[in-house]
C-alpha positions in Angstrom: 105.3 108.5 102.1 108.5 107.7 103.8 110.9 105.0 102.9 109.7 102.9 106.1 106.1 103.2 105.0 107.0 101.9 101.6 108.5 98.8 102.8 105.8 98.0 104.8 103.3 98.6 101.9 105.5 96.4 99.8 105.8 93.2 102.8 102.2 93.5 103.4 101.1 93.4 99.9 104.0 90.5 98.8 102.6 88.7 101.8 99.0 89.2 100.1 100.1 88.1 97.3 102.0 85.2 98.4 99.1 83.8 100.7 96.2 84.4 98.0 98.7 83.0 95.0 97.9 86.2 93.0 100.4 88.1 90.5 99.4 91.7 91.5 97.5 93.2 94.6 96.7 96.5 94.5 96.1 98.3 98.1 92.8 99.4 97.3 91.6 96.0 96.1 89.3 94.7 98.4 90.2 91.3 99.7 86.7 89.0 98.5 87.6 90.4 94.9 90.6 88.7 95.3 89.0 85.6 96.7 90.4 85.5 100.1 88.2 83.7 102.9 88.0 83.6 106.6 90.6 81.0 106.6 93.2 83.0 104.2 92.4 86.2 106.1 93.8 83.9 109.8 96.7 82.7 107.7 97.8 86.5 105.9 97.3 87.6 109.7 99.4 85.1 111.2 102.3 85.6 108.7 101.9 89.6 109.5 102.3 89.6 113.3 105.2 86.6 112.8 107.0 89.3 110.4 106.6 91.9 112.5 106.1 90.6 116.1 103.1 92.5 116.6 99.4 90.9 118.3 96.6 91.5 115.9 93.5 91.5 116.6 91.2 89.0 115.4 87.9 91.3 115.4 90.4 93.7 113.2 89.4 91.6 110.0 85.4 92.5 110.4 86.5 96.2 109.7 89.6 95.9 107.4 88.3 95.1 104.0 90.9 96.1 101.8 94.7 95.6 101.4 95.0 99.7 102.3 93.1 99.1 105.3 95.3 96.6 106.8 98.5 98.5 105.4 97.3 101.1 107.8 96.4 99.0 110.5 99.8 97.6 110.3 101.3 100.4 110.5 100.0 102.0 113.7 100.4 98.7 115.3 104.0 99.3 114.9 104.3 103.0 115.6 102.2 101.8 118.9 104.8 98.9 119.5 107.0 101.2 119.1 106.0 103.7 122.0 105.2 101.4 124.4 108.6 99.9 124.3 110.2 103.1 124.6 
């Protein structure tokens, strides 16, 4: 994994964290073990597209169940921000 991937694992899992007020989040927790509801999924995915000034999808969170799935989600929404501004 490259040093860009890392950092995004590491700000979308301390931004986890920080919303759900837990010590560790590991990416292939899923996010009802760790107690998160409808209303904490809106708020982690509001703080995620401020951070990175990307639009997510709101149907994204019926597929994305773990922390790993919206690492990767995340990331391709960048790479594809990325391309269409080029």
């Amino acid at each position: 994994m490259d040093q860009k991937a890392d950092d995004i694992e590491a700000k979308v899992i301390g931004i986890v964290k920080e919303m759900l007020v837990k010590d560790e989040v590991r990416p292939e927790q899923k996010f009802a073990s760790l107690g998160a509801d409808e209303i904490d999924m809106m708020a982690i995915v509001i703080e995620l597209e401020d951070e990175y000034s990307i639009s997510i999808d709101d149907s994204m969170l019926d597929t994305r169940k773990t922390t790993k799935d919206l690492i990767d989600y995340i990331r391709r929404a960048i790479t594809n921000a990325a391309i269409q501004n080029k």
